[in-house]
N, C-alpha and C positions, 0 to 999 in steps of 0.2 A: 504494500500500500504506500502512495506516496502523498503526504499532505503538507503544506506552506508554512511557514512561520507565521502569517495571516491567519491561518484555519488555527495555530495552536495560538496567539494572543486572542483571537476573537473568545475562545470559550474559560478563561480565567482574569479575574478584578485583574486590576491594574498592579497594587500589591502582593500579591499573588505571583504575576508574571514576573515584575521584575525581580524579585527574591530566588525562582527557576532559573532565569536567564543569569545574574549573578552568580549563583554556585555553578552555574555552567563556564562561563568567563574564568573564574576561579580554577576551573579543573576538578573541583570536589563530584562530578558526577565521576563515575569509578566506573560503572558500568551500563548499558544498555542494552536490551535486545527484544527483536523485532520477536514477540511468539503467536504470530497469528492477528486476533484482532485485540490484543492489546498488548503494552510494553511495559516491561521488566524492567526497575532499575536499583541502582545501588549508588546509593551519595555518602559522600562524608559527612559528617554533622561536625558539632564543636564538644569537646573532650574527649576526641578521640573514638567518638561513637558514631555507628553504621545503620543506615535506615535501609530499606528495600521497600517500593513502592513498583505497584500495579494498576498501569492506567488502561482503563478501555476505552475503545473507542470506536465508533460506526459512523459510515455513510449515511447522511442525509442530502435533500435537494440543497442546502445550503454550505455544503462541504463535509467536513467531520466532525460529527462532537464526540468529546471527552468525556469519560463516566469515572 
C-alpha cells in the first residue's frame, strides 16, 4: 500500500503529528514494518524505554484512514 505524508497529517491533531514526525527526525523510531493492513513499530521513548505500537489503517474515497 502506498499512502502520502498528506493522507498521514490529515488523520492526526496537529500535536499529535508533530511529536511523530519529531521522534522521526530524531531517529528514535527503531523500527517499522509494513504487515498487511496495518504497521508495526518500535520507538525509543525517554529513560531508556521501548514502546511498540500498531496502526491500522484502510482505504477510503478520501484516501487512508488511520485506526
Amino acid at each position: 500500500m502506498h499512502f502520502t505524508y498528506d493522507d498521514i497529517k490529515r488523520q492526526f491533531d496537529s500535536g499529535t503529528f508533530r511529536r511523530g514526525e519529531g521522534y522521526a527526525l530524531e531517529g528514535r523510531v527503531l523500527a517499522a514494518r509494513d504487515a498487511g493492513e496495518r504497521i508495526e513499530g518500535e520507538v525509543g521513548g525517554s529513560g531508556g524505554t521501548f514502546y511498540r505500537q500498531t496502526i491500522r489503517f484502510r482505504e477510503d474515497p478520501r484516501g487512508f484512514r488511520f485506526e
